[in-house]
Every structure is written in C-alpha cells, then in structure tokens.
DONUPA-150623 format. One record per residue: residue in one letter; z, y, x of N, C-alpha, C in turn. Coordinates in pm, whole numbers, padded with zeros to 5 digits, always signed. Each point is the difference from the previous one (the first is absolute). Example, Ala and Ser with C-alpha at 12.3 -4.5 7.8 and 13.67 -1.06 7.14 Angstrom:
REM residues 2
a+00780-00569+01319+00000+00119-00089+00000+00120+00090/s-00072+00105-00035+00006+00119+00082+00073+00109-00077/
END
This chain:
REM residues 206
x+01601+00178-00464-00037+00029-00139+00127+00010-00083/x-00021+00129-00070+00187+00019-00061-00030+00034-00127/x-00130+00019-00069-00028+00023-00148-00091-00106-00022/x+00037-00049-00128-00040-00140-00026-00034+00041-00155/x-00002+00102-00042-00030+00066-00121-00172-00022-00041/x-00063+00009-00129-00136+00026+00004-00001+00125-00038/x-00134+00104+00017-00033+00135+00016-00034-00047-00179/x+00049+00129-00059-00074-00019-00158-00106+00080-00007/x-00067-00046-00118-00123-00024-00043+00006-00016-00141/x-00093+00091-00061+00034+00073-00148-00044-00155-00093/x-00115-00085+00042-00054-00098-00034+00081-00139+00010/x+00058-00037+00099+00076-00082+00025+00170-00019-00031/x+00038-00082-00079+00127+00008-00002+00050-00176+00037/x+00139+00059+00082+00073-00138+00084+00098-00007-00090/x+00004-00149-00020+00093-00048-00074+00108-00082+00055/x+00035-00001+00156+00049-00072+00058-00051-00003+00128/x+00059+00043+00127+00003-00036+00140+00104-00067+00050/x-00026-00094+00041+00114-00083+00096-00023-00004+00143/x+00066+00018+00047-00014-00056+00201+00057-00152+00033/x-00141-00088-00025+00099-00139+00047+00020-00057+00085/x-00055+00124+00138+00028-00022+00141-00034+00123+00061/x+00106+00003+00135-00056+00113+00061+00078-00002+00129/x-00128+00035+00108+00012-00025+00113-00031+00089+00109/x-00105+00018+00078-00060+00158+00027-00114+00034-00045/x-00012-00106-00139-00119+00037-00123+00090-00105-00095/x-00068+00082-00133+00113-00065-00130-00101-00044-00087/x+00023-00080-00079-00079-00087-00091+00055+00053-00167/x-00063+00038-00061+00058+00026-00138-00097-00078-00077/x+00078-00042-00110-00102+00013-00141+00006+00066-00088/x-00083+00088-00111-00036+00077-00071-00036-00029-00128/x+00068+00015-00077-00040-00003-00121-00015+00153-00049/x-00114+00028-00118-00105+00059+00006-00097-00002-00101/x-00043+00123-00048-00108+00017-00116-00118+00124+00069/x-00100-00006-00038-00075+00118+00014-00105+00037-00081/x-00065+00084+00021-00103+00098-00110-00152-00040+00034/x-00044-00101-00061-00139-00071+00089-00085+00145+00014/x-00141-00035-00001-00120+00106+00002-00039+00060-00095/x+00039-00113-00124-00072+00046-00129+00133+00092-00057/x+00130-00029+00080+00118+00050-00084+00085-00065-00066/x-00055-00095+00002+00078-00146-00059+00121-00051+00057/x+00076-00023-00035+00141-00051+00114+00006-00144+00034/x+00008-00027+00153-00030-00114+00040+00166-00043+00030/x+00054-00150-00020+00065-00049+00028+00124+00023-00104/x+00130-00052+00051+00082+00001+00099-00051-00131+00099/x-00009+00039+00101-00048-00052+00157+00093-00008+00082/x+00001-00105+00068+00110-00064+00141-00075-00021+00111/x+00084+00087+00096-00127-00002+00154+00112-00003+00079/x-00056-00043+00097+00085-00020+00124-00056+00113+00138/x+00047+00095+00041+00001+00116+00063+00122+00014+00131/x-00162-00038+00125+00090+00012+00114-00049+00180+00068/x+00129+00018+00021+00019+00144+00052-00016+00019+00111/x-00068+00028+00075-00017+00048+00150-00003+00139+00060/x-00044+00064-00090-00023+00147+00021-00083+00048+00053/x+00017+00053+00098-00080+00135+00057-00055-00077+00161/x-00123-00034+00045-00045-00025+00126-00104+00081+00020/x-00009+00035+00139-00073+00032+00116-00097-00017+00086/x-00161-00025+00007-00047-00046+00062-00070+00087+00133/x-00084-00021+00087+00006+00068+00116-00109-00078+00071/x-00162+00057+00019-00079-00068+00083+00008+00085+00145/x+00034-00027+00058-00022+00088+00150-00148-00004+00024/x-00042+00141+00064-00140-00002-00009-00004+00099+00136/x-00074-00012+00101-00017+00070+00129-00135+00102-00010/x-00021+00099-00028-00098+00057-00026-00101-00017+00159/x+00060+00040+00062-00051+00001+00130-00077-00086+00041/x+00076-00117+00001-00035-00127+00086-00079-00071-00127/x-00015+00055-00125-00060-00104-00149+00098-00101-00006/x+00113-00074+00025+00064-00090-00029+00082-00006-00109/x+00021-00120-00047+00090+00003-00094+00121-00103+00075/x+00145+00028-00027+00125-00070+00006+00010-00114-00155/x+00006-00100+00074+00084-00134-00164+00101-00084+00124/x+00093-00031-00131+00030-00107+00069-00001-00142-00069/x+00081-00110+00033+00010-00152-00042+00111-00008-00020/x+00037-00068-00085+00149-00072-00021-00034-00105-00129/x+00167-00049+00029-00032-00143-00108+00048+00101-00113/x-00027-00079-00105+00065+00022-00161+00025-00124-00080/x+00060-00027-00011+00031-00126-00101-00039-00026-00086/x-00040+00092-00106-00072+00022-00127-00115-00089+00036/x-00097+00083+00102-00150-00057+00026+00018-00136+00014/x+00106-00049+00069-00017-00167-00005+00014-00079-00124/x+00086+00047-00081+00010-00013-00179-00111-00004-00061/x-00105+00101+00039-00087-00009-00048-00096-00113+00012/x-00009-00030+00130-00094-00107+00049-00099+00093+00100/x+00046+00125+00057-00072+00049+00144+00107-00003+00079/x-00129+00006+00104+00080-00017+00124+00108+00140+00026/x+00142-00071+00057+00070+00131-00026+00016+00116+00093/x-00077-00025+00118+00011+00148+00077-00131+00125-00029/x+00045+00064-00046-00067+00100-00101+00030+00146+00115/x-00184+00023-00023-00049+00124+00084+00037+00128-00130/x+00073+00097+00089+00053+00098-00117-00032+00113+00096/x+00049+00148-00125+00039+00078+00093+00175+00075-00025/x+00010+00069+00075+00171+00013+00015+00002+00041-00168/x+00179-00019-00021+00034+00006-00162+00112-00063+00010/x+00061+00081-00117+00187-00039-00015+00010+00046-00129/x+00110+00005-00057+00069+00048-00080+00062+00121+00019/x+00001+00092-00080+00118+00193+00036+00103-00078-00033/x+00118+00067+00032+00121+00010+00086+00053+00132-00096/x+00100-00014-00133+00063+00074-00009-00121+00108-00068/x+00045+00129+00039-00055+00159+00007-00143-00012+00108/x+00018-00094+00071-00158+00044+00120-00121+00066-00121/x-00090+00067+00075-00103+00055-00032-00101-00136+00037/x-00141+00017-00062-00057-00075+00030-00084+00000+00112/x+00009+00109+00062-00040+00077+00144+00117-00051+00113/x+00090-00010-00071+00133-00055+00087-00080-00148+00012/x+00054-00069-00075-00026-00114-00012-00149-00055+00101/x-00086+00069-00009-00132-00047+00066+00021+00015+00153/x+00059+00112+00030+00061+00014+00137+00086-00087+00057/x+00100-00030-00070+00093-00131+00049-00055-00113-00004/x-00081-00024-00138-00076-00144+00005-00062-00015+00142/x-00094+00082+00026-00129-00010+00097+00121-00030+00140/x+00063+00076+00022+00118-00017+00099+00020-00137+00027/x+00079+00006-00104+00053-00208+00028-00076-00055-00012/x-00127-00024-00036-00095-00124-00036-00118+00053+00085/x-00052+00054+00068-00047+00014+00097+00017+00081+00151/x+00157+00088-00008-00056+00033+00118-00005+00134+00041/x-00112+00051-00094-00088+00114-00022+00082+00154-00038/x-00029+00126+00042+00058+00109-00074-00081+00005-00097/x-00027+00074-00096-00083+00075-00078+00034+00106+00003/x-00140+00078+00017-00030+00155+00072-00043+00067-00112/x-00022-00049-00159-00100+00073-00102+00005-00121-00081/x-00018+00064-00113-00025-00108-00142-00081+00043-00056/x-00096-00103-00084-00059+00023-00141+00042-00055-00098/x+00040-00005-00106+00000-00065-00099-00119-00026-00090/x+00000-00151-00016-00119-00054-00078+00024-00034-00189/x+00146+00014-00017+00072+00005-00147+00093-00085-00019/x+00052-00022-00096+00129-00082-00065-00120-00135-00068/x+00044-00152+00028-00047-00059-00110+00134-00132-00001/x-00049-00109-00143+00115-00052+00007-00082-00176+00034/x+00112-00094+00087-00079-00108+00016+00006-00099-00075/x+00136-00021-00066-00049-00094-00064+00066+00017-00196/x-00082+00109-00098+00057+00051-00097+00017-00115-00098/x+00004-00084-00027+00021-00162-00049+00125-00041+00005/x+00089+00021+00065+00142-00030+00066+00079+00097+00057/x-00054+00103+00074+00050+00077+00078-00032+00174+00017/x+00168+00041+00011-00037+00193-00045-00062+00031+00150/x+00047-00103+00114-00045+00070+00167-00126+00075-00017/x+00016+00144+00027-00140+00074+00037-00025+00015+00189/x-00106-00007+00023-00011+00060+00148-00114+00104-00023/x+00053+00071+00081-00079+00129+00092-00034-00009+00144/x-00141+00033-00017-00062+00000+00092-00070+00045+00086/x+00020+00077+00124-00039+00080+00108-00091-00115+00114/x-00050+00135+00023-00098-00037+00165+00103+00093+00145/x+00028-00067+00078+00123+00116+00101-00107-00030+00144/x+00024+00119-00011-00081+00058+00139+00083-00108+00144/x-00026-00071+00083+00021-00041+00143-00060-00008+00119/x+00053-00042+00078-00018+00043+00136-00038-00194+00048/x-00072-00030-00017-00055-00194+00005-00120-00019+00087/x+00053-00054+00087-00139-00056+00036-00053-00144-00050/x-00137-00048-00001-00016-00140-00071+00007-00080+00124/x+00134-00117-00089+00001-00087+00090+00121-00081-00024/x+00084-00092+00055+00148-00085-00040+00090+00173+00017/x+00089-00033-00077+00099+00139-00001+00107-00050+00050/x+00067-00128-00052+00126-00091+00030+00049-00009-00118/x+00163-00021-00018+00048-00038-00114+00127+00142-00028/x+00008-00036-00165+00080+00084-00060+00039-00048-00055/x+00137+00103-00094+00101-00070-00144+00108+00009+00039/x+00057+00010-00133+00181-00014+00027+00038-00139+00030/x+00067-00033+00100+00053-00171-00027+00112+00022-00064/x+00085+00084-00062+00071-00042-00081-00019+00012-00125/x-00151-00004-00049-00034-00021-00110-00114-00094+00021/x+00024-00098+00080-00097-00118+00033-00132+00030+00021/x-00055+00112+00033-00140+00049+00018-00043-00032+00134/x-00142-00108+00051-00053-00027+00083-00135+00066-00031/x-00022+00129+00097-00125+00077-00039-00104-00006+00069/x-00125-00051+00010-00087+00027+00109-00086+00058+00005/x-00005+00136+00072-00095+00127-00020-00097-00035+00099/x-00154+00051-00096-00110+00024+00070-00067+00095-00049/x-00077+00074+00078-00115+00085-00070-00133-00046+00059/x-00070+00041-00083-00140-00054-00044-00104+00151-00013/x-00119-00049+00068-00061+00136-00022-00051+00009-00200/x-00039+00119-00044+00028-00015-00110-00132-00019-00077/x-00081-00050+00042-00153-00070-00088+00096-00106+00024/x+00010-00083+00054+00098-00114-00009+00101-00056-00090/x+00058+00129+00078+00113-00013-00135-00043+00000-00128/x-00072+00067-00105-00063+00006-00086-00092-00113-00033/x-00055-00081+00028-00066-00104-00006+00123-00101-00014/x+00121-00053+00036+00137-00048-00024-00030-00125-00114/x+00060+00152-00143-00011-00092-00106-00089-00087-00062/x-00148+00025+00018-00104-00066-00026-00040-00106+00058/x+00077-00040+00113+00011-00102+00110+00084-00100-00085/x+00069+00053-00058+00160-00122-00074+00099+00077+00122/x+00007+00081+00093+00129-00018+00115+00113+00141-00064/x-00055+00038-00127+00076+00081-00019+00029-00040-00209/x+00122-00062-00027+00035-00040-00170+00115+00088-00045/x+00055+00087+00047+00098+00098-00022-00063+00110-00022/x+00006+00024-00169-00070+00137-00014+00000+00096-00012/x+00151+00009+00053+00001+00172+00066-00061+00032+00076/x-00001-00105+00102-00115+00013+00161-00132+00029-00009/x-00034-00118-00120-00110+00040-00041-00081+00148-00115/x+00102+00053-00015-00011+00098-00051-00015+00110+00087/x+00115-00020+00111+00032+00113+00072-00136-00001+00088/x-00111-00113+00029-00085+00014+00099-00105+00055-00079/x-00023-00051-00085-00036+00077-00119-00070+00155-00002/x+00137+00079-00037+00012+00108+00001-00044+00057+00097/x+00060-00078+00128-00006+00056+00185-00182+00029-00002/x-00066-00090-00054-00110-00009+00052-00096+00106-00101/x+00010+00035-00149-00020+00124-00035+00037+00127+00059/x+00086-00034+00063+00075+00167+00040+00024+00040+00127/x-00057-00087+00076+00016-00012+00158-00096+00108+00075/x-00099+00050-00033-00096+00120+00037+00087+00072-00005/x+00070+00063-00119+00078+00084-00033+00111+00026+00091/x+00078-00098-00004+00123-00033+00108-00056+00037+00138/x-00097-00014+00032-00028+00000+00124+00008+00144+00044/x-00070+00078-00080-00008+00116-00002+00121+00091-00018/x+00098-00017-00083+00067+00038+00042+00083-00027+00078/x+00006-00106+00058+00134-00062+00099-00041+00024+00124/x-00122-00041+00000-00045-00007+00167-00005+00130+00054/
END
C-alpha cells in the first residue's frame, strides 16, 4: 500500500490526516467534517482509520463433481473475540501492488489450496468491516478440478500459514453457516451466492 491519501468527495472535507503507524496496513486518524442528509454539516470528527485496501476472495466450486473447496486455518482475531480460532474459510489475500483482481484469485486459490482455476465468476465488490476499515473484497466463484474428500495441506510457511484443505459436496457445504461451522462472512457470503448461482455455473462450466 503506497497511497495513503483519501479519494475526495464534494461533501466531505479533511481537516487533518495523520499516519500513527504503519506496517503492511497503516492506522491513521482523521479529522473531518461532512454534509449530513438534511445538508447540515456534521462535526469536526476524529476517527481512527485502518487501511487495508484491496482483497480477494475465491470459493472453488467443481461443477462436475457438485463440490465445493474451503479451507481451515487459525486467525487470532477469532480467539480475541471469544471463538474458537480455527476458522472454515474460503481462499483470500490481499492484491499485491498492480495485480488484477483476476490475478489475485488465481494466485490466492494456488497457495491456499492447491487448486488451478479454469474460469471465474464474479459475485461483486463489498466492504467488511466499514466502521474502522477502507479493506474492500471481491468476490468470485473459480471453476476446479476437486473431488470431495481430505485434499491435504496448503500455505505459504513463510508467512506462517497452516492450511487444511477439504472439499465438501455442496448441499453440505451450504448448510455450513447455519450449523455455527462457518463465522467468517465472506465464506458465508461466498456460499451464499454459490448456492443462488450454482444451476447457472453448472451450465456453463460443466
């Protein structure tokens, strides 16, 4: 991340950005006025704004075989929270520079499971957590080649990633979050989507 700037906005005016840390995400605070609903001007306001940018998400989906690819890993956060911290996901990173977000889903799915991707859909841009944070992810369904069953493990170890891939046939998979075995809601988004649009997918992939 090399622009640390905010995008303007005819309504909003900054009265102050600082960076009072920065690492391979930066923390600013913001001082700040804006143009409420009625037109009224709200503030000057102090927020604290962590920058993450631009992420990637990626459900692998086997048209063929109906399966879906997730994997497991810990997160630290979830234990902060008070869940348990190995969290059923599906592949997802952060872009890299210039990558495309087609780039990005391809390499993700790579290192964190394994998998090529043969075809994409995209399901849209949303943001996770707009309270604190600019991180948006985008989110695709990528065509694979899976059978259901243990896959083995993935991840970079030099970015401490212990990955453990499985696929799941995909009524299964879809049933997940409503169980409690799925609290990450990209995943849960992304199965989501999978399961509106999976006739579709089928048809054309298979």
């Amino acid at each position: 991340m090399t622009d640390l700037t905010l995008p303007n906005d005819p309504r909003v005016t900054v009265h102050a950005l600082e960076t009072v840390w920065r690492g391979r995400n930066a923390l600013q605070r913001v001082r700040f006025s804006f143009a409420g609903s009625g037109g009224a001007l709200r503030g000057p306001l102090s927020w604290e704004l962590l920058r993450r940018g631009r992420a990637v998400a990626v459900i692998p989906y086997d048209p063929v075989r109906d399966t879906v690819v997730l994997i497991e890993q810990f997160r630290l956060p979830a234990l902060a929270a008070g869940l348990a911290p190995w969290l059923v996901e599906v592949a997802a990173g952060l872009a890299d520079g210039a990558e495309t977000d087609e780039e990005v889903a391809i390499r993700e799915t790579r290192e964190e499971t394994g998998l090529a991707v043969t075809a994409l859909a995209r399901a849209g841009r949303f943001m996770l957590s707009p309270g604190i944070s600019d991180e948006t992810i985008t989110l695709f369904a990528g065509r694979v080649d899976a059978e259901a069953g243990e896959a083995g493990q993935a991840g970079l170890v030099e970015e401490g990633e212990d990955i453990r891939v499985f696929a799941l046939p995909a009524e299964e998979a879809f049933a997940l979050p409503w169980h409690g075995r799925v609290v990450n809601i990209t995943t849960a988004l992304a199965l989501a989507w999978l399961s509106a649009n999976r006739d579709r997918l089928r048809r054309e992939w298979a």
